[in-house]
C-alpha positions as CSV (number, residue, x, y, z in Angstrom):
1,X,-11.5,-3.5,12.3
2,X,-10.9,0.4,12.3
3,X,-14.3,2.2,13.5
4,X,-15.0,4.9,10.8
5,X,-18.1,6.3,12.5
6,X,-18.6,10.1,12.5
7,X,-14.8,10.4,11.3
8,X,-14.2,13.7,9.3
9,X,-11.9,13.4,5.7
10,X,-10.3,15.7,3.2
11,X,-8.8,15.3,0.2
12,X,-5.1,16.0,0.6
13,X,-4.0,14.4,-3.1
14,X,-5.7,13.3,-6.1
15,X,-5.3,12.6,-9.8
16,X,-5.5,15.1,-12.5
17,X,-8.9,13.5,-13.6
18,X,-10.6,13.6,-10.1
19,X,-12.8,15.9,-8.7
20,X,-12.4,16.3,-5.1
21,X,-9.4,18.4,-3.6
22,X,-8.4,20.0,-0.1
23,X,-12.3,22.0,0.1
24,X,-13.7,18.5,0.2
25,X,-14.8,17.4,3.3
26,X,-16.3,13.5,4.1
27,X,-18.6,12.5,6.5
28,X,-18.2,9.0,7.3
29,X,-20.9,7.0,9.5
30,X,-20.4,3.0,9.7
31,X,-22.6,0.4,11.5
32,X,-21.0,-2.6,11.9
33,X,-19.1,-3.3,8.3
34,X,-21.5,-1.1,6.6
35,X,-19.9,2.3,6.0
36,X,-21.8,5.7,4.5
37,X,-20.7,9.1,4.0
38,X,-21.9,12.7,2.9
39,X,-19.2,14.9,1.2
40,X,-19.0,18.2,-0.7
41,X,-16.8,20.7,-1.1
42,X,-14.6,22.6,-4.1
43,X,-15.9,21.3,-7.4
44,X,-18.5,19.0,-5.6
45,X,-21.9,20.3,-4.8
46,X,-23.2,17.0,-3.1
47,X,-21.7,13.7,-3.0
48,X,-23.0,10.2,-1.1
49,X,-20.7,7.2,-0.3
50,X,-21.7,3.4,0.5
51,X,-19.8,0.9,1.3
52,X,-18.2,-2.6,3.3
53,X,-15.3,-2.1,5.8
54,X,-13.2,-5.5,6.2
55,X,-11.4,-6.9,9.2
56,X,-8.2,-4.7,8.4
57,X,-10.0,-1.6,7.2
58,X,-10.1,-1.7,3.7
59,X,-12.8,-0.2,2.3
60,X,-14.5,-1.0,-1.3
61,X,-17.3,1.4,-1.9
62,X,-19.4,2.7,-4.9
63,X,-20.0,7.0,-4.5
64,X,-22.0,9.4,-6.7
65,X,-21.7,13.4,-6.9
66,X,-23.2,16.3,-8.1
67,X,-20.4,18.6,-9.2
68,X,-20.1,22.0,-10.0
69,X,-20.8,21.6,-13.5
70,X,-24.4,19.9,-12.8
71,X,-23.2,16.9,-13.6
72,X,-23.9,13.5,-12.2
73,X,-20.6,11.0,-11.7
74,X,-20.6,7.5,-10.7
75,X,-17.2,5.6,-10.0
76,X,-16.2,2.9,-7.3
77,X,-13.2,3.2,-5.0
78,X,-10.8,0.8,-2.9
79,X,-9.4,2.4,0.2
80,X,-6.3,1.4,2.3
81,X,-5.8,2.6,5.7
82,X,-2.7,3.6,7.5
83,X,-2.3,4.9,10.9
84,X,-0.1,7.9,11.4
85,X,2.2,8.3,14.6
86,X,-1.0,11.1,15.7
87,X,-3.3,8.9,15.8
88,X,-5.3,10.0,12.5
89,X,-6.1,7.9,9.6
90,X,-4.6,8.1,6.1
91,X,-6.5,6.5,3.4
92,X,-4.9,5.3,-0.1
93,X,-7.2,5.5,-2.6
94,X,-7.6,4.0,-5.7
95,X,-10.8,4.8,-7.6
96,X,-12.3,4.4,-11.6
97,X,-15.3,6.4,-12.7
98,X,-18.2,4.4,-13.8
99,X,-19.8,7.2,-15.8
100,X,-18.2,10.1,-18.3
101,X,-14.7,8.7,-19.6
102,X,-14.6,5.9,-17.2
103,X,-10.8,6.7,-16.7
104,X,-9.4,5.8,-13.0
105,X,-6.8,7.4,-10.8
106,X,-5.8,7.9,-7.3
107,X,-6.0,10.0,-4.5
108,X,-5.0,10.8,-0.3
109,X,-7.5,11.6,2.4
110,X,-6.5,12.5,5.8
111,X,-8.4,12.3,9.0
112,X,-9.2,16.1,10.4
């Protein structure tokens, strides 16, 4: 299982209808399969992650922000890891919001 515990993220890529982007940084902490994180950054004001790691590093998690609109969003993500020849982990995102339009999309974040 890959360790994500106090492993920084940023948004490299991401659909038209997301809101994170390169000025969003994640946090992550995880405790045995249990993985959290704290992010903010661009259009996101605050933003809390929760989630399970499985034995190959997938990660399924639920998230909710504050972004710069005041708005609350709720959505739930499936992330796929791959390891690049530095040593740094990619993740593949694909994500639907639960709240507003409840459209989906996907996005990139890289380890920094």
């Amino acid at each position: 299982m890959i360790n994500y515990n106090n492993k920084f993220f940023k948004a490299v890529r991401t659909s038209p209808n997301g809101e994170t982007s390169p000025h969003t940084i994640f946090h992550y902490k995880q405790s045995g399969n249990i993985l959290t994180a704290e992010y903010s950054g661009g259009k996101i004001a605050a933003g809390h992650l929760i989630g399970l790691v499985n034995g190959q590093g997938h990660i399924d998690m639920h998230y909710h922000q504050i972004n710069d609109q005041g708005e609350l969003m709720i959505g739930v993500c499936h992330s796929i890891p791959e390891m690049l020849s530095n040593g740094k982990i990619r993740l593949h995102e694909t994500w639907q919001w639960t709240s507003g339009e409840k459209t989906s999309g996907e996005s990139i974040l890289e380890e920094v």
